[in-house]
C-alpha positions in Angstrom: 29.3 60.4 -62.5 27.0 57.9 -62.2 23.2 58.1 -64.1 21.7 57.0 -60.8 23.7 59.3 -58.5 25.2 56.3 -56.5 27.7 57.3 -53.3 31.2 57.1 -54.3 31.5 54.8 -50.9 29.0 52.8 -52.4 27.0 53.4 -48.7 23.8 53.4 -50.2 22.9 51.0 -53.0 24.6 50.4 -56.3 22.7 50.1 -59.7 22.5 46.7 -61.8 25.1 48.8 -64.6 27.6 49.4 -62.2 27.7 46.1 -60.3 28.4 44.5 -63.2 31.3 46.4 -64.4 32.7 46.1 -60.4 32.3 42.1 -60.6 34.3 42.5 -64.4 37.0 44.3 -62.2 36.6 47.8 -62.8 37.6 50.4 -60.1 36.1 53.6 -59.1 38.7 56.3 -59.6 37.2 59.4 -60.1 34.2 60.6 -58.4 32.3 64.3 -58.7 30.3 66.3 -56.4 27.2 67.7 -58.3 24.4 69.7 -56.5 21.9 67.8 -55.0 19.0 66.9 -57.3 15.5 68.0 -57.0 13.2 66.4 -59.2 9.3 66.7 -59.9 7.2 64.2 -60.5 4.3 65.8 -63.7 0.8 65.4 -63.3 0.2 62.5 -65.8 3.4 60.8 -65.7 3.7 57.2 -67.1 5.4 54.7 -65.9 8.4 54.8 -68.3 8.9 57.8 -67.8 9.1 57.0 -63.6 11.0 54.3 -63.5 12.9 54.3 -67.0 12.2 52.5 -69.9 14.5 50.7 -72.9 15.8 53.3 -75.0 14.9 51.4 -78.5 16.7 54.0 -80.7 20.1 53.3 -79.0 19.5 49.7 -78.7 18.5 49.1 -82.7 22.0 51.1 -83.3 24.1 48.4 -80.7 22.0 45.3 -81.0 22.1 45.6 -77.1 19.2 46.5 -75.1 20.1 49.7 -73.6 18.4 51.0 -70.4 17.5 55.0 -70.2 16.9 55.8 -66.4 13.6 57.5 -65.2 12.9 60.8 -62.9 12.8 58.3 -59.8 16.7 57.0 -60.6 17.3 61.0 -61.2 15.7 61.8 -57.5 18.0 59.3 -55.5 20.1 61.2 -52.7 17.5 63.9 -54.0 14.8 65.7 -53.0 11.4 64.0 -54.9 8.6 66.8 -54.8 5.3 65.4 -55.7 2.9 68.4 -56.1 -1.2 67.5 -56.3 -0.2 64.4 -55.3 -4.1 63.4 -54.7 -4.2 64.3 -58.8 -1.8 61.2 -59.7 -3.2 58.3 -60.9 -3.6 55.1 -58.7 -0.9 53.2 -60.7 1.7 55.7 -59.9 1.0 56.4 -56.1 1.4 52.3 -55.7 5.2 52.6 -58.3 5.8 55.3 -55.9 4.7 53.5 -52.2 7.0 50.2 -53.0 10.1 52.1 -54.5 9.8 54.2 -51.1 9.2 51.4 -49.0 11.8 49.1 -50.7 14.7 52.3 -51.4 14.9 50.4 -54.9 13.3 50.2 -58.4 13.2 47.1 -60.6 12.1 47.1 -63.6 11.8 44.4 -65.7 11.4 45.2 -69.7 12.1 43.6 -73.1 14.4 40.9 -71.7 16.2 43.5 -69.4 16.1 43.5 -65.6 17.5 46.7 -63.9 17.8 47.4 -60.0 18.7 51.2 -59.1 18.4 52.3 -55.6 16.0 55.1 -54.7 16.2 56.8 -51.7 14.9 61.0 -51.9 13.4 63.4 -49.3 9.6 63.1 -50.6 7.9 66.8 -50.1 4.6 66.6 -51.3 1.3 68.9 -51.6 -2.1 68.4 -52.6 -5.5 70.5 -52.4 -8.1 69.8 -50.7 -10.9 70.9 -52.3 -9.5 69.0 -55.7 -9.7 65.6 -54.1 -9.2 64.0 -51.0 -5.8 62.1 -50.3 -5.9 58.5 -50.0 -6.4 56.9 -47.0 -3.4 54.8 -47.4 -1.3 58.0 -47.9 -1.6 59.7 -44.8 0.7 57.2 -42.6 3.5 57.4 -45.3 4.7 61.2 -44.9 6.0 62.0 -41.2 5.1 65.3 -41.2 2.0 66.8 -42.8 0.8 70.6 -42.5 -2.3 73.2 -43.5 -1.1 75.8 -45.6 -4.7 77.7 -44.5 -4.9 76.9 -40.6 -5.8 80.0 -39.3 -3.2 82.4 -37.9 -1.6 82.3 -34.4 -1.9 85.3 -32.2 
């Protein structure tokens, strides 16, 4: 299976790791269904820990840089569920409004440049009376609901 949960067809987006190997010649032979992921972005995330980050333990062992994938490469095909949403600092919300606008992630660290495709179901809340959501929010989510409208009769 692939790290970034790419489509076997290769429909949707194929990350920097497995381009390469395709261009050296390698074919996909075996593929594996796994149960869709649903992954939650923390209050007080950081931004290695969103997109992914160098994993410098594994790359002092190789000499190699080696690239350990984030919680966004873990959400694509996924569902992404972003809870308190108005709580997330300013840097996140604009990682998270250009990986959903662009369906991709590049990062760019320690000499290594990785594209992954991104592409979840974003469900997310937030409270009111904690904070307001950003202005610039509101016309990225299709549908938005009260949880305390009053009842129908």
């Amino acid at each position: 299976g692939s790290e970034y949960n790419i489509h076997p067809d290769l429909e949707d987006g194929v990350d920097s790791f497995l381009l390469q190997r395709l261009h050296d010649g390698e074919k996909i032979t075996e593929t594996e269904f796994i149960p869709t992921p649903i992954v939650q972005i923390p209050l007080g995330v950081m931004e290695d820990s969103l997109v992914g980050a160098v994993d410098l333990e594994n790359s002092l062992e190789t000499g190699t840089p080696i690239f350990s994938p984030g919680l966004l490469a873990k959400a694509h095909r996924g569902i992404l569920y972003i809870d308190d949403i108005n709580l997330l600092d300013d840097e996140v919300i604009d990682i998270l409004i250009k990986v959903m606008s662009d369906g991709c992630v590049n990062v760019e660290r320690e000499g290594l440049s990785v594209t992954y495709p991104c592409r979840p179901l974003v469900i997310a809340s937030y409270n009111p009376e904690e904070g307001e959501l950003r202005e610039h929010l509101h016309d990225r989510f299709a549908i938005t609901l009260s949880a305390d409208a009053p009842q129908m009769s």
